[in-house]
N, CA, C and O atoms as CSV, one atom per row, in Angstrom:
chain,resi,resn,atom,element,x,y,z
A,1,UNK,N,N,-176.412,-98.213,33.515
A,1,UNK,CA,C,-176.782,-98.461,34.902
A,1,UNK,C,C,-178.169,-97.861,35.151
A,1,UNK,O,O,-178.572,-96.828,34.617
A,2,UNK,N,N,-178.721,-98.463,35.845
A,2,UNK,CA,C,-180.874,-98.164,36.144
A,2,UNK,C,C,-180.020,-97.084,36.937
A,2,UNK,O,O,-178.866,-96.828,37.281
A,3,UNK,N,N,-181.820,-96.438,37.032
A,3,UNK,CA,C,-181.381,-94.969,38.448
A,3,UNK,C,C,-181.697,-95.848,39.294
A,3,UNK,O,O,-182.138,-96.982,39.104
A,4,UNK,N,N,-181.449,-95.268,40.308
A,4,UNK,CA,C,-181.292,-95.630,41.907
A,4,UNK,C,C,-182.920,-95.694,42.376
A,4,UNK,O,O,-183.163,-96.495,43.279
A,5,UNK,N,N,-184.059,-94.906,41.828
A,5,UNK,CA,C,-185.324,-94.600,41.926
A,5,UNK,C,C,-185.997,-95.540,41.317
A,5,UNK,O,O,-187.000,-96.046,41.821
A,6,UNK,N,N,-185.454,-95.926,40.004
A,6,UNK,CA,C,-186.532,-97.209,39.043
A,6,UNK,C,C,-186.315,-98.395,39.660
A,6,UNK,O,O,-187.229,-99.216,39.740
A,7,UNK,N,N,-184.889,-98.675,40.254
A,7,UNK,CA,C,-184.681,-99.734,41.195
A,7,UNK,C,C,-185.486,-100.242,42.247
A,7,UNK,O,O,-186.005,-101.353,42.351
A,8,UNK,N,N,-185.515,-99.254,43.020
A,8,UNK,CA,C,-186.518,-98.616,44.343
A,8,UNK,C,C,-187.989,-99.233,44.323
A,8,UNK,O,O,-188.567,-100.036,45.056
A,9,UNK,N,N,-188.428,-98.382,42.949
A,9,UNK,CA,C,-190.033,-98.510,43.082
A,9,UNK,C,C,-190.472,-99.753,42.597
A,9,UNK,O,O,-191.635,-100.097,42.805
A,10,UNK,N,N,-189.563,-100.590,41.875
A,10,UNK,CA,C,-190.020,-101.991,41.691
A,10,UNK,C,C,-190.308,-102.843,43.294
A,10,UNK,O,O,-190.902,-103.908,43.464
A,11,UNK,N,N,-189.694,-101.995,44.273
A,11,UNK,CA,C,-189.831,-103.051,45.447
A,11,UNK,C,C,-191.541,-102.769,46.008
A,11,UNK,O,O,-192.321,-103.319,46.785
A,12,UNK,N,N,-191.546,-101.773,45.246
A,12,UNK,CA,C,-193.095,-101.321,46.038
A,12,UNK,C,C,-194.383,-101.891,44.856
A,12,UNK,O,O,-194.256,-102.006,43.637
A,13,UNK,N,N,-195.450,-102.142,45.596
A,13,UNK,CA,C,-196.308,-103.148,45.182
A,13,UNK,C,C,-196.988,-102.291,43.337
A,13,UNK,O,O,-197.007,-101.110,42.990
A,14,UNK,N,N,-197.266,-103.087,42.873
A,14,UNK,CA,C,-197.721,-102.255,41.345
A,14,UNK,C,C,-199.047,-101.411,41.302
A,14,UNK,O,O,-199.354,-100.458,40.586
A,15,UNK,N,N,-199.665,-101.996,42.192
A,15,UNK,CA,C,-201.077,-101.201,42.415
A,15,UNK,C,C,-201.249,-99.936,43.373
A,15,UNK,O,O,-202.325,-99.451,43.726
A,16,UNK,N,N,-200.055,-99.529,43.700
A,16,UNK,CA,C,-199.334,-98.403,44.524
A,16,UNK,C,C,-200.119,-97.005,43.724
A,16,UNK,O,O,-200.141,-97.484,42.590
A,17,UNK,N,N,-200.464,-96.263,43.640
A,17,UNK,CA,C,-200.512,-94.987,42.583
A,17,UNK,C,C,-199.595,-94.334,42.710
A,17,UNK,O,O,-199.091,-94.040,43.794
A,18,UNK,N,N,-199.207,-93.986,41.613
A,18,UNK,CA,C,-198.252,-93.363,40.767
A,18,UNK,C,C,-198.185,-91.840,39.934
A,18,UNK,O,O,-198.730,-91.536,38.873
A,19,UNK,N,N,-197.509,-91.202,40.626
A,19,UNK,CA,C,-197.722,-89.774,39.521
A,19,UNK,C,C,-196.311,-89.176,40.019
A,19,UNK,O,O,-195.877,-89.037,41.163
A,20,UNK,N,N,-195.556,-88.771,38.346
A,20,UNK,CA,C,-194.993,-87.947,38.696
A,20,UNK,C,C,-194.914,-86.545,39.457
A,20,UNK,O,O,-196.028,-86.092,39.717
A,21,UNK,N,N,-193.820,-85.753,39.874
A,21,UNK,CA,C,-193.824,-84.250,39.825
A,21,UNK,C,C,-193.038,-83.841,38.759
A,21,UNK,O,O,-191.829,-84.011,38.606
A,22,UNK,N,N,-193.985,-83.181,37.901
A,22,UNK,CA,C,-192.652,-82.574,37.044
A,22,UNK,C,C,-192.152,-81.367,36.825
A,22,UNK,O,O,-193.042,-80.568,36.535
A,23,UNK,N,N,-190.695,-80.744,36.853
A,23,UNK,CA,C,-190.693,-79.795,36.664
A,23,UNK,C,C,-191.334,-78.961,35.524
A,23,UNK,O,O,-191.699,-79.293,34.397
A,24,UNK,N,N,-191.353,-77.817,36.153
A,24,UNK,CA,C,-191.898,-76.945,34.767
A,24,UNK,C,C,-191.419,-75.477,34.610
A,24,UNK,O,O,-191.934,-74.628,33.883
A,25,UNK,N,N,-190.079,-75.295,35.616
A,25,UNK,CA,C,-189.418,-74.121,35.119
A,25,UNK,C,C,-188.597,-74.253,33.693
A,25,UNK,O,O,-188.770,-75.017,32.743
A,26,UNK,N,N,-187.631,-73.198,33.924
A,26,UNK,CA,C,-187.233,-73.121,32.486
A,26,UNK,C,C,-186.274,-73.920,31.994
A,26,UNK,O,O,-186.431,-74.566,30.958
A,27,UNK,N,N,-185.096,-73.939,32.770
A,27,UNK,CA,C,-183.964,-74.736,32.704
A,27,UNK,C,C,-183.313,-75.913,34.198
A,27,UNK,O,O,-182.650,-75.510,35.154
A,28,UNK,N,N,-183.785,-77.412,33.948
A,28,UNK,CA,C,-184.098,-78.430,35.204
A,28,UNK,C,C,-182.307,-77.698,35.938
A,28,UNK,O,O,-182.215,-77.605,37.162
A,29,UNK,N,N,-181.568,-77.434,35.396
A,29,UNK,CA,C,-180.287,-77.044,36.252
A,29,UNK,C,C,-180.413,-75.968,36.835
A,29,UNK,O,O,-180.133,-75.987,38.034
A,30,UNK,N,N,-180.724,-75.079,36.425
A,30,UNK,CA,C,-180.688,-73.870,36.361
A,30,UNK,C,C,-181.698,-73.651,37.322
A,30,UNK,O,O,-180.919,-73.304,38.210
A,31,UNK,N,N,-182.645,-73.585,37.782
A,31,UNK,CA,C,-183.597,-73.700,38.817
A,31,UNK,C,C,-183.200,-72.899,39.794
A,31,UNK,O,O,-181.994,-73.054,39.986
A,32,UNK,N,N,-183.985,-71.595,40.956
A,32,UNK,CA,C,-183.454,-71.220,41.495
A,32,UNK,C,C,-183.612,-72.269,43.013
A,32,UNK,O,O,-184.510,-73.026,43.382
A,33,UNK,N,N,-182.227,-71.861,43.650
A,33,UNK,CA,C,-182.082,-72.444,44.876
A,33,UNK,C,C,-183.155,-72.051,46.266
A,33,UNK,O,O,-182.927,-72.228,47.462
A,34,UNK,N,N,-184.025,-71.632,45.791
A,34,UNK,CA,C,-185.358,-71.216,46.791
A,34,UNK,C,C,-186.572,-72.713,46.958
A,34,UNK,O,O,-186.331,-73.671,46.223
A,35,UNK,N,N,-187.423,-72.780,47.625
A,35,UNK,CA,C,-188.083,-73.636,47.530
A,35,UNK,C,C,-189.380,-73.231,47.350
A,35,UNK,O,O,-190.059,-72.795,48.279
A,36,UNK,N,N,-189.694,-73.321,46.452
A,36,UNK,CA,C,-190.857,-72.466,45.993
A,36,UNK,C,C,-191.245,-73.981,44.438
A,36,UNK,O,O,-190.768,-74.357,43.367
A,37,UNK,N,N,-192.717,-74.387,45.651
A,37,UNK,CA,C,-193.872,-75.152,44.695
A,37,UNK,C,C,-194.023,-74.694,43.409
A,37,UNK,O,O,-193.285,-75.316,42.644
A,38,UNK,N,N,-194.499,-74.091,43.021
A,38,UNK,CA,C,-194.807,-73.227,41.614
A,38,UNK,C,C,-193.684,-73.769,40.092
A,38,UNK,O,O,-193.877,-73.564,38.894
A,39,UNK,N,N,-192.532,-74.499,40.790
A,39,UNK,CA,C,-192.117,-75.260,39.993
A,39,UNK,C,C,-192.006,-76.597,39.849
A,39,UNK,O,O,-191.062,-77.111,39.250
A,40,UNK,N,N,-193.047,-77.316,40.436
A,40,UNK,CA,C,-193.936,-78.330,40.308
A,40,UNK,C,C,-195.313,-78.641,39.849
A,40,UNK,O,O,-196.290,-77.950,40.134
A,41,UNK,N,N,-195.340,-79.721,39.119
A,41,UNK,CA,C,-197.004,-80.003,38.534
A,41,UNK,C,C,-196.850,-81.303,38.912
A,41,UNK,O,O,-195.831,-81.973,39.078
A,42,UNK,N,N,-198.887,-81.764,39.109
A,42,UNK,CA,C,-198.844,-83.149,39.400
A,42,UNK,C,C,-199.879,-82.982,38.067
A,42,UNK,O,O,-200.423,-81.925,37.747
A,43,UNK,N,N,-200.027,-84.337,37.339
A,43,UNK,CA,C,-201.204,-84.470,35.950
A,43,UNK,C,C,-202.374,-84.849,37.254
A,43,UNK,O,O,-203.352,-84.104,37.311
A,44,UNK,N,N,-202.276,-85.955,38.252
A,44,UNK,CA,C,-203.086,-86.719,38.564
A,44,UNK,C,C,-203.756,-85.713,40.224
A,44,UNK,O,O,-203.314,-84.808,40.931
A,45,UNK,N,N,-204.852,-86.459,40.190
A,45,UNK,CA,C,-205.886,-85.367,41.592
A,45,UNK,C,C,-205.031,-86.041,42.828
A,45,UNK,O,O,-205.048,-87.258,43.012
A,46,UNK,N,N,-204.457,-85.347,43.464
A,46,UNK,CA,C,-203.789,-85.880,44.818
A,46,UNK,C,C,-204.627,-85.835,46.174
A,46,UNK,O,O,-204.165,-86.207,47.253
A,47,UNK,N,N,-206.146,-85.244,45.956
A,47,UNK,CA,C,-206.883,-84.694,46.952
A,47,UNK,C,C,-207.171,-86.296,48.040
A,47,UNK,O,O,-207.453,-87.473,47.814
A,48,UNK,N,N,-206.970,-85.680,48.915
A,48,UNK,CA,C,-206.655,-86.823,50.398
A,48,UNK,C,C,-206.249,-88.336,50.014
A,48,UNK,O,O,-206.751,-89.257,50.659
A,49,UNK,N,N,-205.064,-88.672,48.645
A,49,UNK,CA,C,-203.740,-88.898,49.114
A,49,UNK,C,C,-202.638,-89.019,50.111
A,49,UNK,O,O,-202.566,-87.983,50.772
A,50,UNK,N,N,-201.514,-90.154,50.551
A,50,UNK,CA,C,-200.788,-89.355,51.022
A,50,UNK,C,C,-199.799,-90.176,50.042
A,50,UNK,O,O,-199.872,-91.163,49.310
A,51,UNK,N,N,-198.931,-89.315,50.395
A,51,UNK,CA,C,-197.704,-89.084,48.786
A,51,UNK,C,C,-195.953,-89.508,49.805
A,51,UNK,O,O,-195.322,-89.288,50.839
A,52,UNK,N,N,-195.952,-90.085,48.773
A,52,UNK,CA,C,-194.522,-90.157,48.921
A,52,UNK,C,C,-193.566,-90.071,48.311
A,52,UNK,O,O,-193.327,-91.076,47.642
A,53,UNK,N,N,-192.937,-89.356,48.240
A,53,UNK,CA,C,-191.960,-88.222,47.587
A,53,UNK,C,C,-190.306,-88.875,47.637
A,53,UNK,O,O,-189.563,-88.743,48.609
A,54,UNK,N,N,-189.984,-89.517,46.499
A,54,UNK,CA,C,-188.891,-90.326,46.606
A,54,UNK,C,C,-187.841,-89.316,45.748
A,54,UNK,O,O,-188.073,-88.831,44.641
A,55,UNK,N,N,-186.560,-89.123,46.605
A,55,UNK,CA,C,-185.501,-88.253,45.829
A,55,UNK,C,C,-184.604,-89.023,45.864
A,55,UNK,O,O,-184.527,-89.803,46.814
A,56,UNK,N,N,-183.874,-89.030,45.073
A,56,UNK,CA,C,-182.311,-89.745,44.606
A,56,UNK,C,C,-181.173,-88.803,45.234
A,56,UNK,O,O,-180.022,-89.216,45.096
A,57,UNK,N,N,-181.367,-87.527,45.938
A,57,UNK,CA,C,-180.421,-87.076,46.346
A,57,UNK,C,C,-181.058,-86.182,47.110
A,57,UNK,O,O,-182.054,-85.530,46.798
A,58,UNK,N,N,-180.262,-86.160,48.457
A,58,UNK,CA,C,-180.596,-84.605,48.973
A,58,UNK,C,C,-179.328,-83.885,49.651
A,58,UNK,O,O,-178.610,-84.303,50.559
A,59,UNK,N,N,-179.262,-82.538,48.855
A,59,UNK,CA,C,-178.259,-81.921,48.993
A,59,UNK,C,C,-178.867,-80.383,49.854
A,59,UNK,O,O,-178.252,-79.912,50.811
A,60,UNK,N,N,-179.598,-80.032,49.540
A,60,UNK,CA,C,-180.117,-78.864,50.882
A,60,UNK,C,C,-181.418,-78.972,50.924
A,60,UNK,O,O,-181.916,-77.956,51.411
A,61,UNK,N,N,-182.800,-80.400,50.383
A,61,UNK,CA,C,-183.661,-80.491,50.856
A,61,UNK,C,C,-184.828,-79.843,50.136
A,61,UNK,O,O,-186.033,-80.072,50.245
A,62,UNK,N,N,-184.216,-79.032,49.420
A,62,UNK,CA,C,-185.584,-78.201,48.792
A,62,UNK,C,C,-186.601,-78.387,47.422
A,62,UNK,O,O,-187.723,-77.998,47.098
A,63,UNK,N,N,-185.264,-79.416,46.683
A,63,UNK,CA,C,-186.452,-79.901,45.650
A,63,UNK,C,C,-187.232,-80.361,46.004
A,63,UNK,O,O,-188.251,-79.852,45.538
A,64,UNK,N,N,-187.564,-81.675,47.094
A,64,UNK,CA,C,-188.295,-82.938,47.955
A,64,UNK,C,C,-189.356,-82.243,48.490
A,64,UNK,O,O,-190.477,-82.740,48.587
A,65,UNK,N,N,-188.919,-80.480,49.048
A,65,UNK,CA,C,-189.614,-79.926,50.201
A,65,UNK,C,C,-190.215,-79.526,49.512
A,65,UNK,O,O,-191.363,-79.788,49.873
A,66,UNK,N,N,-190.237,-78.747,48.236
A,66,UNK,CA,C,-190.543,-77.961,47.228
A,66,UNK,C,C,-192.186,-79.122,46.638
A,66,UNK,O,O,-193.343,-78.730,46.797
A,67,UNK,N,N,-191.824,-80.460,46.009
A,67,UNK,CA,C,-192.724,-81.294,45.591
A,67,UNK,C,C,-193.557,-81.845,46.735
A,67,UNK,O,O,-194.501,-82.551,46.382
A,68,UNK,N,N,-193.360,-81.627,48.257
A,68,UNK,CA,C,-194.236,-82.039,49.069
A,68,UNK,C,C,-195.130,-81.035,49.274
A,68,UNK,O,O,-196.348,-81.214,49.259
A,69,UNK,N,N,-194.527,-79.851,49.489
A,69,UNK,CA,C,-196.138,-78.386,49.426
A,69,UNK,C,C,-197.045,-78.561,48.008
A,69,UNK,O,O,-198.265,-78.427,47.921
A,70,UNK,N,N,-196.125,-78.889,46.950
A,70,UNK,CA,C,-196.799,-78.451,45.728
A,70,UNK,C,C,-197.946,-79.787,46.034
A,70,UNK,O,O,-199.019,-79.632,45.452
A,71,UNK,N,N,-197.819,-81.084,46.894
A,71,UNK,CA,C,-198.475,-82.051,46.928
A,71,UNK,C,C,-199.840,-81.602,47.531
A,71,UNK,O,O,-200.989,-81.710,47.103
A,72,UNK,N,N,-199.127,-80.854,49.112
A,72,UNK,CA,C,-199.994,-80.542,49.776
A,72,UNK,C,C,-200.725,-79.821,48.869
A,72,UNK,O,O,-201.571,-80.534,48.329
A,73,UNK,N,N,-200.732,-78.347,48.379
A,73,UNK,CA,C,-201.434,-77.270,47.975
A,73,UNK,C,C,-202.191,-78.101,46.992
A,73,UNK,O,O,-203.237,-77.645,46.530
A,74,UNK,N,N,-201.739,-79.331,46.612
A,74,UNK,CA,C,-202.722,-79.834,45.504
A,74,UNK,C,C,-203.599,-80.733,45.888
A,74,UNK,O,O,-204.046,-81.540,45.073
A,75,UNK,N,N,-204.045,-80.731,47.417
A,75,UNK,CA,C,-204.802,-81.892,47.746
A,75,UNK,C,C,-204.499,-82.625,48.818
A,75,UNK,O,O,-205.234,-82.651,49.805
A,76,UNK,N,N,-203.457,-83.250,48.735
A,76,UNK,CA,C,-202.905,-84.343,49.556
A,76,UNK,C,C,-202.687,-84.220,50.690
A,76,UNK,O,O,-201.930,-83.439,51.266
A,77,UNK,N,N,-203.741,-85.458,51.297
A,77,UNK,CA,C,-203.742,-85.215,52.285
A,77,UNK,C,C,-202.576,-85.326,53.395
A,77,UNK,O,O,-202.853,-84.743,54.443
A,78,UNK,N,N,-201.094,-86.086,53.346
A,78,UNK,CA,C,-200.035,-86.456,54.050
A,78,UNK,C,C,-199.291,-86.107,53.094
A,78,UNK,O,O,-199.711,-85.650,52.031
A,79,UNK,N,N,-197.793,-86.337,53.460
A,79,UNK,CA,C,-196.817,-86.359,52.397
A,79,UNK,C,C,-195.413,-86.759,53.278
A,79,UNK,O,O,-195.040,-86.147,54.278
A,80,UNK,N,N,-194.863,-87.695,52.793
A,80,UNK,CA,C,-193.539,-88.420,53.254
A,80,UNK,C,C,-192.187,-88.054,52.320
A,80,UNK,O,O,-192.195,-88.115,51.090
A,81,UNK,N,N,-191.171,-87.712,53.030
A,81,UNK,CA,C,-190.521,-87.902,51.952
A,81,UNK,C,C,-189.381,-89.228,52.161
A,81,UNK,O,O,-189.080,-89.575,53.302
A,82,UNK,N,N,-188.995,-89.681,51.365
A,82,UNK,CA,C,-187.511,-90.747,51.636
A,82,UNK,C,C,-186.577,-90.192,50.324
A,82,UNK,O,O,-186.760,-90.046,49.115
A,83,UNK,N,N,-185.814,-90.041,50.988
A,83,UNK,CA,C,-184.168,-89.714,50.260
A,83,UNK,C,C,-183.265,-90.705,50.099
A,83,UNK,O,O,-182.850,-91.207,51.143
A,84,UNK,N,N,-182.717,-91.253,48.767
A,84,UNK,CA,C,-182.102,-91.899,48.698
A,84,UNK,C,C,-180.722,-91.525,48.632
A,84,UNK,O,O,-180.600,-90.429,48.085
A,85,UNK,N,N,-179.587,-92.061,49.008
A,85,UNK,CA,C,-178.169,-91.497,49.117
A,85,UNK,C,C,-177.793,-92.239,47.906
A,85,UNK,O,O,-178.578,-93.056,47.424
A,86,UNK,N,N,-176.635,-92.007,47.379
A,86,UNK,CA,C,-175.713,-92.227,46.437
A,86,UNK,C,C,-174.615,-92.297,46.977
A,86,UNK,O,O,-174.394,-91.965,48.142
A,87,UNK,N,N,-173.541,-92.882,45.935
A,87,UNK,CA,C,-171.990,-93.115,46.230
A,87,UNK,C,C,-171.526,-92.192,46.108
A,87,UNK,O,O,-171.816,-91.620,45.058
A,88,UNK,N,N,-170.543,-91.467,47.055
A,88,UNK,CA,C,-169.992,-90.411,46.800
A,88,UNK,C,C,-168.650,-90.502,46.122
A,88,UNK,O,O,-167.747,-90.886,46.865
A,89,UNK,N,N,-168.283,-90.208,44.752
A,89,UNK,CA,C,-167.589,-89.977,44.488
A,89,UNK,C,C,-166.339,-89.410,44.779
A,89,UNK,O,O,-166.166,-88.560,43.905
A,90,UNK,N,N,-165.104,-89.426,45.748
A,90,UNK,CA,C,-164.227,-88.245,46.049
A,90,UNK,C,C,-163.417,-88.135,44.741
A,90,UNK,O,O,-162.568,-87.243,44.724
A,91,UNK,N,N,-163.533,-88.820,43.762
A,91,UNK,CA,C,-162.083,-88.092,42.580
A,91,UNK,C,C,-162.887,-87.742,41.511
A,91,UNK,O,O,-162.565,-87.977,40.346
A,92,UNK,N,N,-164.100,-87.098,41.894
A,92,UNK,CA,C,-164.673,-86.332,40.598
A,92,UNK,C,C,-164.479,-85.032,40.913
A,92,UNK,O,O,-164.462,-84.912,42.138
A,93,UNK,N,N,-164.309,-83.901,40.290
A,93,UNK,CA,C,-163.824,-82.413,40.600
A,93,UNK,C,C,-164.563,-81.606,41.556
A,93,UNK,O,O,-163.935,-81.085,42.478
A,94,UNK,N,N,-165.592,-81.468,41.473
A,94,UNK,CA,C,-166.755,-81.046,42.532
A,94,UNK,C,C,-166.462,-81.488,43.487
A,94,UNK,O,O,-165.733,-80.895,44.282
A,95,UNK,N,N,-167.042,-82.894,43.726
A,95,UNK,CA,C,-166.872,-83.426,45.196
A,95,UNK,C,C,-165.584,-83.262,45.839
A,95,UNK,O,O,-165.631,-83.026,47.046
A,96,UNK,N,N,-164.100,-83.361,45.128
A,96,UNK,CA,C,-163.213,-82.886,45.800
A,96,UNK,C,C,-163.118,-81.632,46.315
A,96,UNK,O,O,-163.049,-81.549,47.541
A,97,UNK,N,N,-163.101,-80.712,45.716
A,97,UNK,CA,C,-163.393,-79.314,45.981
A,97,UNK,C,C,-164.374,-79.114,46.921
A,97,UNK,O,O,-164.481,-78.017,47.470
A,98,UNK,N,N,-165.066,-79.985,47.164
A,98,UNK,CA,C,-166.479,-79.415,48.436
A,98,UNK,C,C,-165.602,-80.242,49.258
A,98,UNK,O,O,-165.640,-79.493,50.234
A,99,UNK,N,N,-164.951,-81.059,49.583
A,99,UNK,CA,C,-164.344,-81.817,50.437
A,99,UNK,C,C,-163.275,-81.114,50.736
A,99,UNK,O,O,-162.806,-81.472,51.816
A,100,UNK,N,N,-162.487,-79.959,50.049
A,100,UNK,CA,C,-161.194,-79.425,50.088
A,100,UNK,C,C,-161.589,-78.369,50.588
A,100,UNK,O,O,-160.703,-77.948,51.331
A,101,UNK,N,N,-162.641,-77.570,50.576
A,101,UNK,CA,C,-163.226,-76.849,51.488
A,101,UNK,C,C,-163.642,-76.683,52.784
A,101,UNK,O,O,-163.952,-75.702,53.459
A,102,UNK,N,N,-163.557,-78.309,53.052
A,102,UNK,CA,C,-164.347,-78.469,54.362
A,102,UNK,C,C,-165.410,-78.618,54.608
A,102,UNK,O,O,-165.558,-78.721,55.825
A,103,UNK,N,N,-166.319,-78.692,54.053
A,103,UNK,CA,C,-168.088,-78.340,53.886
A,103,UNK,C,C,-168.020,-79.901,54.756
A,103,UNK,O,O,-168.290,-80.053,55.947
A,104,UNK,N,N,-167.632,-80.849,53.892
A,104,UNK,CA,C,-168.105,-82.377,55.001
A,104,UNK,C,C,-167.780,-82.511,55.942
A,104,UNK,O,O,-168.496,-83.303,56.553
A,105,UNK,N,N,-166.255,-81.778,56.999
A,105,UNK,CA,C,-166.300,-81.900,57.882
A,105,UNK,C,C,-167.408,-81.411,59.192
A,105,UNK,O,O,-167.250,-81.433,60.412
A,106,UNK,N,N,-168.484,-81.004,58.401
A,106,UNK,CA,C,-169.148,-80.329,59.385
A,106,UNK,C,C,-170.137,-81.850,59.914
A,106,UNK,O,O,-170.653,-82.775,59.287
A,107,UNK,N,N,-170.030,-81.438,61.565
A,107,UNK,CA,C,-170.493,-82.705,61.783
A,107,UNK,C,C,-172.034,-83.085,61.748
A,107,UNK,O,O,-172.851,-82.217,62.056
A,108,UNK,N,N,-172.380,-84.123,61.450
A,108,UNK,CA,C,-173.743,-84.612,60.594
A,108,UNK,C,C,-174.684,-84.371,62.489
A,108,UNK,O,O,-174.421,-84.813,63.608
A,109,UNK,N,N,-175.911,-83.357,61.874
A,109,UNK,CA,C,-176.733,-83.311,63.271
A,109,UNK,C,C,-178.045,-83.560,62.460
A,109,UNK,O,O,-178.521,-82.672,61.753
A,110,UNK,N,N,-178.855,-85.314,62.633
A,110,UNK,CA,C,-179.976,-85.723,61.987
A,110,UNK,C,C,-181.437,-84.511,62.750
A,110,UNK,O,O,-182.581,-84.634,62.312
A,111,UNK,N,N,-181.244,-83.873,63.421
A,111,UNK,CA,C,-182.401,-82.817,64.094
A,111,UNK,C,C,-181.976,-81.081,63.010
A,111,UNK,O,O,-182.449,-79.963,63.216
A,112,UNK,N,N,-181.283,-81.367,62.265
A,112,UNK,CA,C,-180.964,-80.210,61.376
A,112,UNK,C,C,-182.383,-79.675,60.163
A,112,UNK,O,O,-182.646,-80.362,59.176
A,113,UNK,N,N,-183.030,-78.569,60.446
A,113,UNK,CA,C,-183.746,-78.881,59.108
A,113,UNK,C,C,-183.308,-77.468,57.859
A,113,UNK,O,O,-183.195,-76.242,57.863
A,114,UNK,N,N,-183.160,-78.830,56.735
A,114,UNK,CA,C,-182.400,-77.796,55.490
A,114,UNK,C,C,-183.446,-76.598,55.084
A,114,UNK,O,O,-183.110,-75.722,54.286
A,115,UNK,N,N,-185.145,-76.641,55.891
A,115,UNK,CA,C,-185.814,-75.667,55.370
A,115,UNK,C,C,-185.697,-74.652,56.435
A,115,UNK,O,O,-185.436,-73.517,56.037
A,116,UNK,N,N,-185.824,-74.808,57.594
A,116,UNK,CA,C,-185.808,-73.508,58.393
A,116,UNK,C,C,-183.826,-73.138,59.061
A,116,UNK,O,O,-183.486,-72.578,60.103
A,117,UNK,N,N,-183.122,-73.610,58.173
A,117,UNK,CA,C,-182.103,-73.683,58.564
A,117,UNK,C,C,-181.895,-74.022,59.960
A,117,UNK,O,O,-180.773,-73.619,60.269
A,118,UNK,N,N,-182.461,-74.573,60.925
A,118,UNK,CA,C,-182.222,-74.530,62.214
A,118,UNK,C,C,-182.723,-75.949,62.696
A,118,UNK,O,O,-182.632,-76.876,61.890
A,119,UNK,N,N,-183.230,-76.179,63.913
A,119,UNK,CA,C,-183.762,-76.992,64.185
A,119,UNK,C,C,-185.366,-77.471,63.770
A,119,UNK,O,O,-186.352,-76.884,64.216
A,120,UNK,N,N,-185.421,-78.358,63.063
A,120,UNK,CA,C,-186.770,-79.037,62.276
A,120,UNK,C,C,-187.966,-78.757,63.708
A,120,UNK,O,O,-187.809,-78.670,64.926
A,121,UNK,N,N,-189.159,-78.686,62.791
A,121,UNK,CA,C,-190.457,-78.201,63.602
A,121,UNK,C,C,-191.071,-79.493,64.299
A,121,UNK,O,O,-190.683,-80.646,64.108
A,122,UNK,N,N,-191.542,-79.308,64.684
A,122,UNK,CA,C,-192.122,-80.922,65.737
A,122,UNK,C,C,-193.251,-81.330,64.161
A,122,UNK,O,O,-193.635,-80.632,63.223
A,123,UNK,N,N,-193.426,-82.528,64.466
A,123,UNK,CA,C,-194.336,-83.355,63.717
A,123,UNK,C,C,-196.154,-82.980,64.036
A,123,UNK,O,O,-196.586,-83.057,65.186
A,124,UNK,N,N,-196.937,-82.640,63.024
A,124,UNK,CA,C,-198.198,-82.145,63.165
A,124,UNK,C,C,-198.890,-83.555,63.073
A,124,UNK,O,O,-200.115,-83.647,63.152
C-alpha cells in the first residue's frame, strides 16, 4: 500500500519545490517528545520560501511544529502545515488501550493548540 503522503503530493503540480526534512537524531522512534528544531535538516536554501509541511499524522503536533521553526530558522519565509489523518484502527493493541483509557473521549476543541497546551495564538 503507497503512504498516504506519496499519494497526496502527486495531486500537487511537479514544478512545486520540493525538499525534504530529515531527521537527524539518533533513533527516528526514540526521539524526545519536546519540540525542539535541532532535529531537523533541510539540504535545500528555504530563504523567503513558504513551505508546506505535510504530516501523515498528528498525534500532539510537535514533529510538524518542530519542521516548521526548523523551516523558519532556516529562511522561510511562511510555513503551513496540513495534517493528514489516517484510519484508526480500534483492534490493534495500542489504539485499544488509548481508547480503554479514555483519552478519545475527550471532546475534540479545533481552537486547542498541542504547542502551548492551551488556546492557539492569533495568526501573525
Amino acid at each position: 500500500m503507497p503512504h498516504p503522503l506519496n499519494e497526496l503530493l502527486k495531486m500537487f503540480p511537479s514544478e512545486i519545490f520540493r525538499t525534504p526534512a530529515t531527521y537527524v537524531g539518533q533513533v527516528r522512534n526514540a526521539r524526545p517528545k519536546v519540540l525542539d528544531p535541532r532535529y531537523f535538516h533541510f539540504e535545500d536554501d528555504l530563504n523567503g520560501k513558504h513551505i508546506l509541511v505535510l504530516e501523515d499524522s498528528w498525534v500532539t503536533g510537535k514533529s510538524s511544529v518542530a519542521v516548521a521553526a526548523k523551516a523558519r530558522l532556516s529562511g522561510a519565509a511562511k510555513v503551513s502545515i496540513l495534517s493528514i489523518g489516517r484510519y484508526f484502527n480500534t483492534e490493534w493493541p495500542v489504539n485499544r488501550l488509548w481508547l480503554e483509557k479514555g483519552v478519545a473521549k475527550t471532546p475534540y476543541d479545533p481552537f486547542f493548540c498541542p504547542v502551548t497546551r492551551g488556546k492557539c495564538p492569533p495568526p501573525t
